[in-house]
C-alpha positions in Angstrom: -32.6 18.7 -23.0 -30.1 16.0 -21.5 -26.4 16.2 -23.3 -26.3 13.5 -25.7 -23.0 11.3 -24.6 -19.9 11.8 -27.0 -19.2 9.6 -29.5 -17.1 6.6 -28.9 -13.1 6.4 -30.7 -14.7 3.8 -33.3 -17.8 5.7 -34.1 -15.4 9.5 -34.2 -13.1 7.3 -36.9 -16.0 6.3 -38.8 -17.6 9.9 -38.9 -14.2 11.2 -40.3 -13.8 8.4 -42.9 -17.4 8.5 -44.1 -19.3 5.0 -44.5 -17.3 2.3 -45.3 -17.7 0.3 -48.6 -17.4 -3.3 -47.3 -17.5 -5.0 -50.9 -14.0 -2.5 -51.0 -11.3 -5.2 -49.9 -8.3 -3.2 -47.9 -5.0 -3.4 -49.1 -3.2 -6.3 -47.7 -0.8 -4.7 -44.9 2.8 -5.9 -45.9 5.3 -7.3 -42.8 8.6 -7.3 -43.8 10.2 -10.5 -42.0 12.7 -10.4 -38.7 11.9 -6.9 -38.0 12.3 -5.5 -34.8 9.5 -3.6 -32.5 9.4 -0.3 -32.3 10.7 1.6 -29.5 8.6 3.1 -27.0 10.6 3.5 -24.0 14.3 3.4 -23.2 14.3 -0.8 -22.7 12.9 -0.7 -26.0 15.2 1.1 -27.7 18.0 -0.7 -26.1 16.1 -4.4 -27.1 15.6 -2.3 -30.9 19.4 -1.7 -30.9 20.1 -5.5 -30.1 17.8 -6.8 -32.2 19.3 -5.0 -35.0 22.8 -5.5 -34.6 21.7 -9.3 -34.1 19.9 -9.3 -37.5 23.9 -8.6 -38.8 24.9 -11.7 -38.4 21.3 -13.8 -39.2 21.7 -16.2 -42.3 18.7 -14.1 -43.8 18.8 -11.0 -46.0 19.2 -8.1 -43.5 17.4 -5.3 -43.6 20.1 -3.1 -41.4 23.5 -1.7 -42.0 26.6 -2.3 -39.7 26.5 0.5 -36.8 29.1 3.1 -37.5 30.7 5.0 -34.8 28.4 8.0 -35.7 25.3 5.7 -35.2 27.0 4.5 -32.3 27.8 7.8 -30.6 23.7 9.0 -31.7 22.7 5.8 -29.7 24.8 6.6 -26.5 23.9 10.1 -26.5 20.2 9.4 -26.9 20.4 6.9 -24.0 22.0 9.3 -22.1 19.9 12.1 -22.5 16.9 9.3 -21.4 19.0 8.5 -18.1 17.8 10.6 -15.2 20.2 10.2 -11.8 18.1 9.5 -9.3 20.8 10.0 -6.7 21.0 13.8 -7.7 16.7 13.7 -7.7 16.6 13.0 -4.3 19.6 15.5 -3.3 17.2 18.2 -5.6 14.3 17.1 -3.3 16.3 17.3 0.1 18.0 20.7 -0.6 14.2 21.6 -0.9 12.4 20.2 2.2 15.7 21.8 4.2 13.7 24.6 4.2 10.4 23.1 5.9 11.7 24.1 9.0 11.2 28.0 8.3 7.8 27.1 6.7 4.8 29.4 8.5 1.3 28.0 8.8 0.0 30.4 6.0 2.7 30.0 3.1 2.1 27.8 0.4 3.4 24.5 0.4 3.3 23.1 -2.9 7.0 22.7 -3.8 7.4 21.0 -0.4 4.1 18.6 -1.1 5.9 18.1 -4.6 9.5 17.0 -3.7 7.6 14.6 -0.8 6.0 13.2 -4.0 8.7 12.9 -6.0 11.0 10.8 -3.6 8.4 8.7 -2.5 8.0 7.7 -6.7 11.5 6.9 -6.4 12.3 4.6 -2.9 10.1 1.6 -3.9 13.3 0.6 -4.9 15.0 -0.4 -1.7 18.8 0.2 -2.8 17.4 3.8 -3.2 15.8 3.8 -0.3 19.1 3.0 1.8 20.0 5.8 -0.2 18.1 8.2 0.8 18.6 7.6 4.6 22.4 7.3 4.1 22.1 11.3 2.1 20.4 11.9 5.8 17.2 12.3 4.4 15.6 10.9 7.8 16.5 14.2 9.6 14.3 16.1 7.1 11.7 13.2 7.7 11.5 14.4 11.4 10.9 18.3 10.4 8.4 17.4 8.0 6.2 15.3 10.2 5.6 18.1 12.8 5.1 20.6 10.2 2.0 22.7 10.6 0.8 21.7 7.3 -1.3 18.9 7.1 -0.2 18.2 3.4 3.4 17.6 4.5 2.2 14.9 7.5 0.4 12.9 5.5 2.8 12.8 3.1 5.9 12.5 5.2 4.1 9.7 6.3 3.1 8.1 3.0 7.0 8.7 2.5 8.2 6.7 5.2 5.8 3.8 4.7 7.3 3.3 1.2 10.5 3.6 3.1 10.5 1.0 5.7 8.2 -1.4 3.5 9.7 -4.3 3.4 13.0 -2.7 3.7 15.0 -4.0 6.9 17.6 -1.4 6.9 15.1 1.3 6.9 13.0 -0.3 9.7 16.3 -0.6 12.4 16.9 3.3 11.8 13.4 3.8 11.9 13.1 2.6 14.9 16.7 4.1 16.4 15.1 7.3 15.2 12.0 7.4 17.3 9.8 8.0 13.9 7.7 5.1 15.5 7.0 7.2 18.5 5.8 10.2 16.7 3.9 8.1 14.3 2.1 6.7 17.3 1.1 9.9 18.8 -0.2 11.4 14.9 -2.7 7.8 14.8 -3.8 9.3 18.3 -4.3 12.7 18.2 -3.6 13.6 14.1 -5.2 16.7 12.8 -6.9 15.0 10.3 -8.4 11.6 9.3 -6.0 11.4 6.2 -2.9 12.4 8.9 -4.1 9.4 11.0 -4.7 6.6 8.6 -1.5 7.5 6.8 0.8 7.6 10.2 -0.8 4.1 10.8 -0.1 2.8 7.4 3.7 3.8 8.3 3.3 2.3 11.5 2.5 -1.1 9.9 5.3 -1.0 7.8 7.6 -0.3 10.6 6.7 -3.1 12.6 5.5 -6.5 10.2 8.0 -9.1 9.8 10.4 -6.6 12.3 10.6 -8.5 15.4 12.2 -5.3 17.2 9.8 -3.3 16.0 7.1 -5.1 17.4 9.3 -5.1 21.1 9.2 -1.5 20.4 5.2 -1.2 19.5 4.9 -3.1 22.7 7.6 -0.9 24.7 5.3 2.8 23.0 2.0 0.9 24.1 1.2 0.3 20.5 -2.0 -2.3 21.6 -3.5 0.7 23.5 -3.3 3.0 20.3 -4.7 1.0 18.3 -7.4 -0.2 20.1 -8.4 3.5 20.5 -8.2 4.1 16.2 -10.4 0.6 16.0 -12.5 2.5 18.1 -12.6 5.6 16.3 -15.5 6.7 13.7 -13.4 6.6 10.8 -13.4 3.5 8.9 -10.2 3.4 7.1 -8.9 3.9 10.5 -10.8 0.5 11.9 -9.6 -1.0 8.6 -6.2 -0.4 8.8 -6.1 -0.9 12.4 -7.8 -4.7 12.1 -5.7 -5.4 9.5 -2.4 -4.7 11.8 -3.9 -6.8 14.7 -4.3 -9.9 12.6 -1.0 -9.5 11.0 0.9 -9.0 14.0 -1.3 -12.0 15.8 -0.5 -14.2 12.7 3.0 -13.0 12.7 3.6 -13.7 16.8 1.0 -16.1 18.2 2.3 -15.4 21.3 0.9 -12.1 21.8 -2.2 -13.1 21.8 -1.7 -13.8 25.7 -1.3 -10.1 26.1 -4.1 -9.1 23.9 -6.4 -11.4 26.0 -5.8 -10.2 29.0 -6.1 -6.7 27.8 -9.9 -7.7 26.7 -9.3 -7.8 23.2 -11.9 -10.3 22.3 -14.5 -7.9 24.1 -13.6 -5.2 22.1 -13.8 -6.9 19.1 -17.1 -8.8 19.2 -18.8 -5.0 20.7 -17.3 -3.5 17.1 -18.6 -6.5 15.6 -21.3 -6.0 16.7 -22.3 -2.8 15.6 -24.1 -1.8 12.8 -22.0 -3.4 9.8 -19.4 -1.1 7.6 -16.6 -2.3 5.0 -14.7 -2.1 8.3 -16.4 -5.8 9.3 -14.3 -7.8 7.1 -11.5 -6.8 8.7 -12.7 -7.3 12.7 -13.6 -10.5 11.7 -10.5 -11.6 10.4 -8.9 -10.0 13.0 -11.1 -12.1 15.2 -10.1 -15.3 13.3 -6.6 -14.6 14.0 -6.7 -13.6 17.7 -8.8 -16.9 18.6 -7.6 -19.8 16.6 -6.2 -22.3 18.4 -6.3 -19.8 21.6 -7.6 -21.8 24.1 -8.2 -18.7 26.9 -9.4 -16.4 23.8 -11.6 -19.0 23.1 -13.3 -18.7 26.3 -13.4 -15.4 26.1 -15.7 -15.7 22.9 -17.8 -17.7 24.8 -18.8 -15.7 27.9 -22.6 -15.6 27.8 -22.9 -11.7 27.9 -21.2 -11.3 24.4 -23.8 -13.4 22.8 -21.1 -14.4 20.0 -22.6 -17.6 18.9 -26.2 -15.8 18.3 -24.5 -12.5 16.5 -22.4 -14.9 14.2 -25.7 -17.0 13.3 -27.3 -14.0 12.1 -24.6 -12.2 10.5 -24.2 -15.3 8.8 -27.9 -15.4 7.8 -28.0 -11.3 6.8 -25.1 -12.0 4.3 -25.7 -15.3 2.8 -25.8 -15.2 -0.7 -24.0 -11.7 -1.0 -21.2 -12.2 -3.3 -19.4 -8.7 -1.9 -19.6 -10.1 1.7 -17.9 -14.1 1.0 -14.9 -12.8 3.0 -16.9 -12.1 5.9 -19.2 -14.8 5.7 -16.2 -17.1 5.4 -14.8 -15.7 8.7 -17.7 -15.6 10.6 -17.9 -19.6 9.8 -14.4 -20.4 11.0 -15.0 -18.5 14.2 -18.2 -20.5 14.8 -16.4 -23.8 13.9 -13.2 -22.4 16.4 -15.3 -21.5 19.3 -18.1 -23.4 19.0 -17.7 -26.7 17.4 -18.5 -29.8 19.3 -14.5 -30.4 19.9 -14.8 -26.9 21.9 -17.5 -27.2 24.6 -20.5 -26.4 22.6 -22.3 -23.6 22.9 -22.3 -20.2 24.8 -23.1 -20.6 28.5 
């Protein structure tokens, strides 16, 4: 006999209050006027505060006494005790992934997994995360990455993505640190699929909107690596990968002379080509964003061999009318109307 599903919040309040009477009117809820919400969080206790001590002085009859000093000194000490220094969190969590380096392959890692955690909850915030580069927390970075653990990589590497995200400061000594380097090799020859889409995750955030960091992709042959992870059978991999390319070409037309000649646009339509995965969007925007307005890219898409113009038709044809796949069949459009167009030589040749 199949388990019967368990009742819904609405039906488990109605079983404890018995059947309602609905010729029973309910009591009319009374609001008393200008009060204050309740407080949840710390912000609203600190809005609850103000609003009381505004209703003091409001031409209306208060509800509210003056604030004492006894009130006053419960209010500070309550905030206080709600006030966590984040400064001495991340010393906590550094003091505790010092010892990574004496970690052996079968100890447990959990406390090191949860301090990883913990910081990277806290450096959204990029004052904090200047912090925590300034409290040398980038040495520990380094130790943590070429752990034997899988666990720590990925996470070290979740870790410095939040880092450098957006975050200029972080991205220079990033970069002066060689984290870029070894981020590059763990895309190439990580352990594990979440070790490589992770280190490539960091790798983007290293190196958008960071013109040196792109001289220093260029400089680690950062084109070559991630050609190889487009290449790769994991699709989170092609994903993140494709989504780099077009950023960077978006980001710095002018390295789309480089990408050409490395054959690129070959590599691209063969993927393309392939039997489709969530990874196609992706190529395809990647695509987009290698050959617009590319003259030599353009060409390219129209060698004869590649059969571009054909594959496009028909991907446009096997997605039509899939509302999941408007992104790709947008793309696959543009690069028809880019490459293809009567202003562009026609058709393949």
């Amino acid at each position: 006999m199949a388990d019967n599903p368990p009742p819904s919040k609405e039906e488990s309040m109605q079983m404890i209050k018995g059947p309602v009477d609905n010729d029973i009117e309910e009591p009319e809820q009374i609001v008393l006027p200008n009060q204050p919400r309740p407080a949840r969080d710390m912000k609203g206790l600190l809005r609850f505060a103000m609003e009381a001590t505004a209703m003091e002085d409001a031409p209306s009859v208060s509800h509210f006494q003056p604030m004492d000093d006894e009130r006053r000194k419960f209010l500070e000490d309550t905030l206080k005790s709600m006030t966590v220094d984040l400064i001495e969190v991340i010393s906590k969590s550094l003091t505790t992934l010092s010892a990574v380096k004496d970690l052996k392959p079968d100890d447990e890692a959990d406390e090191y997994e949860e301090a990883l955690e913990t910081i990277s909850d806290i450096v959204d915030n990029i004052d904090l995360a200047n912090d925590f580069h300034k409290m040398g927390g980038f040495d520990v970075l380094m130790t943590c990455l070429k752990s034997a653990h899988t666990s720590l990589q990925w996470r070290t590497a979740e870790l410095v993505a939040e880092l450098n995200q957006n975050n200029p400061y972080c991205q220079s000594h990033s970069l002066s640190s060689g984290l870029l380097r070894i981020l590059l090799e763990m895309v190439d020859n990580g352990v594990s699929e979440t070790v490589r889409v992770k280190a490539l995750y960091a790798v983007s955030c290293i190196v958008r909107d960071n013109k040196e960091g792109l001289k220093k992709f260029l400089s680690e042959d950062g084109f070559s690596v991630l050609l190889r992870a487009m290449q790769s059978n994991v699709d989170k991999l092609k994903v993140k990968s494709a989504f780099l390319l077009g950023a960077l070409c978006s980001e710095h037309p002018a390295i789309r002379d480089d990408l050409q000649k490395m054959g690129w646009v070959h590599q691209l339509v063969g993927l393309i080509s392939e039997e489709r995965t969530p990874s196609h969007e992706h190529l395809l925007s990647a695509l987009l964003a290698l050959v617009q307005d590319h003259e030599e890219c353009i060409k390219d898409c129209r060698d004869p061999a590649l059969q571009l113009q054909s594959l496009l038709t028909s991907y446009v044809e096997s997605v039509k009318g899939k509302e999941e796949c408007q992104e790709e069949l947008d793309y696959s459009r543009q690069i028809l109307a880019a490459v293809f167009s009567d202003n562009n030589a026609g058709g393949e040749r």
